[in-house]
N, C-alpha and C positions, 0 to 999 in steps of 0.2 A: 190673608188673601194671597194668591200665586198670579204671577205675567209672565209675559215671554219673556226670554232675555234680546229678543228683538223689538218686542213692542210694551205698550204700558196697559193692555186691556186689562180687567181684575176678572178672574174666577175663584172660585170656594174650592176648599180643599177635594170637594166630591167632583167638581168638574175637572178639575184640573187630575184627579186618578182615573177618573173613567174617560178622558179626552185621551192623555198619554203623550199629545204633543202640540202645541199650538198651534192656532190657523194658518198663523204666518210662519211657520217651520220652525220656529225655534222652540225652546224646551222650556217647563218650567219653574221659578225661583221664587224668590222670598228677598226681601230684601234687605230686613236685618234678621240677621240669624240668632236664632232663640241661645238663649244659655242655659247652662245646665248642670247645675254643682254637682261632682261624681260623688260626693261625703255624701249627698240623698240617696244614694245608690246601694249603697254599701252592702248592708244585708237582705241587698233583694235578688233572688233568682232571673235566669236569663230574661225568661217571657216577660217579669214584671217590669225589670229593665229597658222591657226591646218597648211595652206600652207606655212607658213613661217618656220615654224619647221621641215615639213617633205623636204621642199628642202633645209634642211642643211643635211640630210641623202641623200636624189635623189635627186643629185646635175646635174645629165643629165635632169631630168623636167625642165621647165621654173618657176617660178612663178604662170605667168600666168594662164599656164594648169592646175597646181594643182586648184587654186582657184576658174576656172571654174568646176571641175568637185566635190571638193569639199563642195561648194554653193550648188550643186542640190544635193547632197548626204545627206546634213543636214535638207532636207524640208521635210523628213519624222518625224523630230521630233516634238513633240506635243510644245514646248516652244521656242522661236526666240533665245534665250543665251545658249540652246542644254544643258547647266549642269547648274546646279541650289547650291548653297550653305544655310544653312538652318542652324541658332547659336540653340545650347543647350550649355549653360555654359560657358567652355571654349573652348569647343571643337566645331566643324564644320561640318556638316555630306556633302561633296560632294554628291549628286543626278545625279549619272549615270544612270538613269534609264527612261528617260524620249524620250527613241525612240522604235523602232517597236513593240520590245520585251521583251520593260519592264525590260532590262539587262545591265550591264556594255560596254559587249563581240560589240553592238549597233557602239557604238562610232567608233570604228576601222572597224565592218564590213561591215558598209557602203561605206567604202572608200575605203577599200580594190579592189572590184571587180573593182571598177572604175582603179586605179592604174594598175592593170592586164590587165585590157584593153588599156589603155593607152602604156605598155610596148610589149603589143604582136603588135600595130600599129607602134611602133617605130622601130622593130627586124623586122615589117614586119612579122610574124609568122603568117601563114594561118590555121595549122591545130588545130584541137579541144583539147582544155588544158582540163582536169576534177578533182577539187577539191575534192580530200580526205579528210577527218579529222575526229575526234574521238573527242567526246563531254564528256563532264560528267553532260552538260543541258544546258549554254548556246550558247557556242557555235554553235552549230547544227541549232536552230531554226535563232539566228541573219546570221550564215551564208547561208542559203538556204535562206533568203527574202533578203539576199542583192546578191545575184549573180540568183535571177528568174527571169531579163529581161537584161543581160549581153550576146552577141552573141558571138557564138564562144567558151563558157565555160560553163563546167555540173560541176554534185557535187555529192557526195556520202558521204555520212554521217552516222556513227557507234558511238553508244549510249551502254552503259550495260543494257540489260531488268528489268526490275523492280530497275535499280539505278539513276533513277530522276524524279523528281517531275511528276504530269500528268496534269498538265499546259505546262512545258516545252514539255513534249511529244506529247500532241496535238496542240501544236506551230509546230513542226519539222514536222509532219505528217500531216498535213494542209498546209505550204506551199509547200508540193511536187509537180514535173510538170515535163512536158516532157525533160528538161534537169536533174531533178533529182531524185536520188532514197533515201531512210532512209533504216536503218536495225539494227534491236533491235539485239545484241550481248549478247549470254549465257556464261557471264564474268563480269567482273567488269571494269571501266576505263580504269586502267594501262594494263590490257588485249588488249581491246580495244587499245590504242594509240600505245602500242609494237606491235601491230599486223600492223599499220599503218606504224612507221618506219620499219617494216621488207616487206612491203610489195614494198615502195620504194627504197628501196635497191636489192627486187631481181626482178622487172617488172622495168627493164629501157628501154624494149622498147616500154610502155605506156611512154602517156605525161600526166604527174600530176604534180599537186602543192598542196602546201599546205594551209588552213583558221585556222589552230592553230597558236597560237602565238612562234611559231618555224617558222613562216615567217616572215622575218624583218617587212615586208610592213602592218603586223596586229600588230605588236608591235610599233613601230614608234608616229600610230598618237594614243595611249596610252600616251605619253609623255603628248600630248598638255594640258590634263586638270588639274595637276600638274602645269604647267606654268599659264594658265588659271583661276584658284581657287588662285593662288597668288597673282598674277596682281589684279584679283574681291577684295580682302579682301584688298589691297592696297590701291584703290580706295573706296574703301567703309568707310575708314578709322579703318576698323576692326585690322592690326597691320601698324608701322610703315613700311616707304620704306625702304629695306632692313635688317628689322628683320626676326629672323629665325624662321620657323615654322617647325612643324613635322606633317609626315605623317604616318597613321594605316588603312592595307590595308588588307584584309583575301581573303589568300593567299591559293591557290592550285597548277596551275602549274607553279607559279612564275614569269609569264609576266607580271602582274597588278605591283607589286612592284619592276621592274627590270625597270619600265618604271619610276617609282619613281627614283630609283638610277643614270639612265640616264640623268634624268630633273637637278638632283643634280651634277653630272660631269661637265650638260653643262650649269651651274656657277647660277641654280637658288638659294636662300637661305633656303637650308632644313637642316635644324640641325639632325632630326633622321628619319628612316626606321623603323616602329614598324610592324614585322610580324606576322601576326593574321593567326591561323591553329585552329580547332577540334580537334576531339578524332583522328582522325588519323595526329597526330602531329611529324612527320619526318620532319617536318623544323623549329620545335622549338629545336628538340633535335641535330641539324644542327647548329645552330646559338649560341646553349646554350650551345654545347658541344666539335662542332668539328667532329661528325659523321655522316653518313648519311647511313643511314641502313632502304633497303626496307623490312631488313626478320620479318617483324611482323606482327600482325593481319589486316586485312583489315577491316575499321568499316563502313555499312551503316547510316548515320547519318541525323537530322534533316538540316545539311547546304549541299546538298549532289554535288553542285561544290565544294567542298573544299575535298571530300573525293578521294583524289590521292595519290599513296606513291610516286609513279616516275614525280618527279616535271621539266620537260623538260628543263623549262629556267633557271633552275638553274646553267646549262654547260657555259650559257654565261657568268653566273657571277661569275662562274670559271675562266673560262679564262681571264676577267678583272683582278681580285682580284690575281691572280694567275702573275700578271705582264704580260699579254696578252703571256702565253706561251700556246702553241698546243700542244707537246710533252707531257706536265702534263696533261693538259685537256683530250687527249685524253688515257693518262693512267690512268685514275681517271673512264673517262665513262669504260670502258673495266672491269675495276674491276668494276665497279654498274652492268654492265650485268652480268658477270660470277660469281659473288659473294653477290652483292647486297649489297655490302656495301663499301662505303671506309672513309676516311677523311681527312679533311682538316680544317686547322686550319684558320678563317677567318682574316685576319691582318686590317678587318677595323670596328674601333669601335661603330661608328653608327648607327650599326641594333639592334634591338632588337625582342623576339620571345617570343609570349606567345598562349595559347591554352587554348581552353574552351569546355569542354563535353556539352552535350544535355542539360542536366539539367538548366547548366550556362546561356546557351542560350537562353533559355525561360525565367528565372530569367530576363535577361537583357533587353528581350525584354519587357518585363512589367517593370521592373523601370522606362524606357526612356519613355515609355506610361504615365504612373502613375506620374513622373516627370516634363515630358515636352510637353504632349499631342501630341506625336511626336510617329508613328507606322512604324517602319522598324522589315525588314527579317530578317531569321536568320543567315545570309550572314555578315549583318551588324553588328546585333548583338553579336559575334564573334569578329569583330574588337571593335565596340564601348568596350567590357572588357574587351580586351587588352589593348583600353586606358583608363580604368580605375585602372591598375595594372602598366601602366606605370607612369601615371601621378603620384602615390604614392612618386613619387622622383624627379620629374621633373616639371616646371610648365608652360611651352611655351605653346603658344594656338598649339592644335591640330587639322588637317581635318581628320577624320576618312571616308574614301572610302565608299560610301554606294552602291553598288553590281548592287540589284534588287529591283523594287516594295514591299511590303508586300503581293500585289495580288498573284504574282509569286508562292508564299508557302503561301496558308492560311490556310491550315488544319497546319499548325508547330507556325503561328501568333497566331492563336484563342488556340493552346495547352496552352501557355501562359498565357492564361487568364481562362483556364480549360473548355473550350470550346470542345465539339469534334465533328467535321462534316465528315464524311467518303467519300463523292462522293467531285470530285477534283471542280464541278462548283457550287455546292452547297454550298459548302466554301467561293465559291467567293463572292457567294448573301450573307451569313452568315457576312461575313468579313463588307462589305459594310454595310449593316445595323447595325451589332453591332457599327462600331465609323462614322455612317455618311460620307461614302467617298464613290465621285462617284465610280462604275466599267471602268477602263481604257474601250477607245474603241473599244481597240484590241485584246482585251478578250473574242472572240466571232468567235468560231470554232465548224467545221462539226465532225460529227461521223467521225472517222477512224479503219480501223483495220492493228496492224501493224505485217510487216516482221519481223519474228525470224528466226536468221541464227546462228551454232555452230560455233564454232572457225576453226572445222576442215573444216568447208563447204564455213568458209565465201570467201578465195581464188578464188576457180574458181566460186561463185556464180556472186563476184566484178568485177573479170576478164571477163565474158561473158560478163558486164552490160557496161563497160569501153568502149571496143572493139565494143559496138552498138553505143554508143555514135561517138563514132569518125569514122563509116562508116557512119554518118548520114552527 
């Protein structure tokens, strides 16, 4: 059974996926966290993998059902092992990026909608659910291609205008369709995702959910490839059976590396948590100091998923850390809203937090070029210099999280290299012939023109769009 991490109500694993976020605004957990020996794991492929871990969270699924609808969920990805490990040195680069959209965000949101489906036939639930969520880039495009042939559920999708790449924005505005709509927001992210939790909190007599990682059921199968890339390096002989390895993840709303700390609970062997932020670094100065304070500048930046100050899944790992109390948890968000800042002192030693400006970013990404003939994002890049500031002390092999393609951003790749291509697909052809790498084949979208809506309009814009959906 799940609660909020502000209150103690109990839901089923089906309400608590197809709710997406508690009454009382807070998200929801578990409270002891399942364990999971990786020796069971071993010679099982991803998907069997990913079903055996999320039915220690959705302990009402069978086995079974997850794995069947898991199975068809991963046939959109371009490689049969869905993540790929890739050695530079000592470290590891994980390759999440090898589904629809070329992103991380891939891995969970294929599954996701499947999930949601599965718990509105179990409740029996007839009428039309419509996913909300607020993107900062990938988001948005993985969620509207994994919930466009889902029945019974729409989607609505709010992005900042001019704050993400325009790969990701003609990914989101390409798959639109009759269950769903996009809407460029004159704001920035945290704008965007406050406007989303205030939205479900005062429309509860819509039926929505959520596709951000404030839904257990989009966080969950994040765990698997954490388990997944250990068991692989196990077997591959790359470290001993149960040596410790650490993970560097670059980090924005704090789901990617929350699902690291989960994997780590439920008894994998991860010695450290290394948190990779940019220039807007509120979770370095979180982890390195104790505070967490949104009141500062907001920077648009070369990694611009990583450009968030209100890091959502932070709450959960509050309330872990916090000895699973709700009382603090929810005294803690109350001051972030009304104050924007509070603190806490974290009592567990191994996370660590580092950030890297623009500048750094491109530096890095041409080392690791120039290095290892190896071209990742700036996504990546970002974490790979965190582990290269952690490693100064430390010497366990590393997998540093690799986010997204290089396609994804190649006008911020080719800056790197002192390259500058101004149009977003021109870059792409540019990219490809400067290091000989195919163009993904999903890189290939129609003109769009998108919807701009204010903050003060997007309301009853959403609310009329909601309200069609569900007299359809």
């Amino acid at each position: 059974m799940f609660h909020s991490t502000r209150g103690n109500e109990l839901v089923s694993s089906y309400e608590a996926i197809l709710n997406g976020i508690a009454k009382d605004g807070g998200l929801y957990v578990i409270d002891k966290m399942p364990k999971l020996d990786y020796h069971t794991l071993m010679e099982l492929s991803y998907p069997e993998v990913a079903s055996k871990i999320l039915n220690t969270f959705f302990t009402e699924f069978t086995y079974d059902e997850l794995l069947k609808e898991i199975k068809e969920a991963y046939k959109s990805f371009d490689i049969d092992s869905v993540v790929n490990l890739k050695k530079c040195d000592n470290a590891y680069f994980l390759e999440l990026f090898h589904g629809p959209t070329l992103a991380f965000k891939d891995l969970a949101l294929v599954v996701l909608p499947r999930l949601m489906k599965l718990s509105k036939e179990k409740m029996n639930v007839k009428r039309n659910i419509t996913i909300l969520t607020a993107t900062s880039g990938d988001t948005g495009g993985a969620a509207l291609n994994g919930f466009k042939n889902i029945p019974g559920i729409s989607i609505a999708v709010l992005y900042p205008n001019g704050g993400i790449s325009p790969v990701q924005e003609a990914q989101m505005n390409s798959f639109k369709g009759s269950n769903s709509s996009v809407f460029a927001i004159e704001g920035n992210f945290d704008d965007c995702q406050s406007f989303v939790k205030e939205y479900f909190a005062k429309h509860k007599e819509l039926s929505l959910s959520s596709a951000n990682s404030i839904n257990i059921a989009r966080l969950a199968p994040q765990i698997v490839y954490y388990y997944y890339s250990y068991i692989s390096m196990v077997n591959n002989g790359d470290i001993k059976d149960g040596e410790e390895i650490s993970f560097c993840v670059p980090t924005g709303n704090f789901g990617n590396i929350l699902a690291g700390y989960f994997a780590k609970c439920m008894g994998l062997p991860i010695k450290s948590l290394i948190c990779a932020s940019n220039k807007n670094d509120v979770l370095t100065e979180f982890f390195n100091n104790g505070v967490y304070n949104k009141n500062r500048p907001f920077f648009k930046t070369n990694s611009p998923s990583m450009d968030i100050l209100i890091s959502s899944n932070l709450e959960r790992f509050i309330y872990y850390a916090s000895g699973c109390d709700t009382n603090k948890t929810k005294e803690l968000m109350n001051k972030l809203k009304n104050d924007g800042v509070y603190e806490f002192k974290n009592p567990l030693d191994y996370f660590y937090a580092y950030s890297k400006n623009e500048d750094e970013t491109l530096e890095v990404i041409k080392y690791v070029y120039d290095n290892y003939k190896y071209l990742i994002d700036p996504h990546t890049a970002c974490s790979y210099g965190a582990y290269l500031e952690y490693k100064k002390n430390n010497n366990e092999k590393v997998v540093v999280v690799s986010t997204a393609s290089p396609f994804k951003f190649p006008q911020s790749v080719l800056a790197a290299f002192n390259v500058k291509a101004d149009e977003s697909f021109a870059s792409v052809n540019e990219l490809s012939k400067k290091f000989s790498l195919a163009i993904p084949k999903v890189l290939n979208y129609p003109k769009f023109e998108r919807e701009i809506v204010s903050l003060k309009d997007i309301d009853n814009k959403l609310t009329e769009v909601i309200k069609c959906y569900e007299s359809k």
